[in-house]
Steps between C-alpha positions, in 0.01 A plus 500: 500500500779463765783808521722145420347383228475764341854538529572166403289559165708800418839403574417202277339694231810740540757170449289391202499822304909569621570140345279591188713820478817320519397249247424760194748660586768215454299394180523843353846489610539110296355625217798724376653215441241318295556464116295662205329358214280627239141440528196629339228709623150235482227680659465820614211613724299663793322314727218602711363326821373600801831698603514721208730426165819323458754454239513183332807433260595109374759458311727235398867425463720197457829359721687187378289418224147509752239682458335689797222736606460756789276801569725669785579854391684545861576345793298691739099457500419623143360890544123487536301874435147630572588638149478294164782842395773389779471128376528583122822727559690128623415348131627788319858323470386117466219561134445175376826333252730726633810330561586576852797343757387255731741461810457175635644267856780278305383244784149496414422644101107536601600725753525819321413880462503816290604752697714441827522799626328610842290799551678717776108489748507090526817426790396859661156342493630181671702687714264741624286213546703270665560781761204574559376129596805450686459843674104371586621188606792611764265764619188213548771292658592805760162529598 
């Protein structure tokens, strides 16, 4: 592969994952405003696939008379563990009938989430990351 492509492929790559960073952090940043309603804990399980076990929590809550659905514990990429332990300890506050608070885009009901906070790892991942294609791509580009 060409010094140049290479450096186009990574300053791309960098741009993509600098917008991505951008946009959660603007949604995280939208969602302090979003309302709250009570909902009520559905399902509450691990999942296992071929990239270990996951969380699984439905629940469902109502806004304006509607009914609605949703499985989205957060808004990053739900926490996936080579341990069936790690995934259990995200159920422990979601057992199924609690009654829980569902925060939810006034916009869009359906979009909605349990917990909106942000782990303090996922924009010093993206940054790090970012850089680091960026940094690969201006240093392709100078060769």
């Amino acid at each position: 592969m060409s010094p140049q492509l290479s450096a186009y492929i990574s300053l791309a790559l960098g741009l993509c994952s600098g917008a991505y960073l951008v946009w959660i952090l603007v949604r995280h940043s939208r969602s302090k405003s979003w309302s709250s309603t009570p909902g009520e804990v559905l399902e509450s399980n691990i999942e296992e696939d071929s990239d270990g076990w996951a969380p699984r929590v439905r629940y469902s809550f109502e806004v304006m008379g509607r009914r609605y659905t949703n499985d989205r514990l957060y808004f990053h990429i739900p926490p996936r563990t080579l341990y069936e332990r790690g995934a259990e300890a995200h159920l422990v506050p979601y057992p199924v009938g609690k009654q829980i608070d569902v925060y939810y885009n006034p916009q869009n009901p359906q979009d909605a989430v349990l917990d909106r906070r942000m782990p303090f790892w996922l924009p010093v991942f993206w940054v790090c990351f970012t850089a680091l294609l960026l940094g690969i791509g201006l240093e392709c580009w100078n060769s």
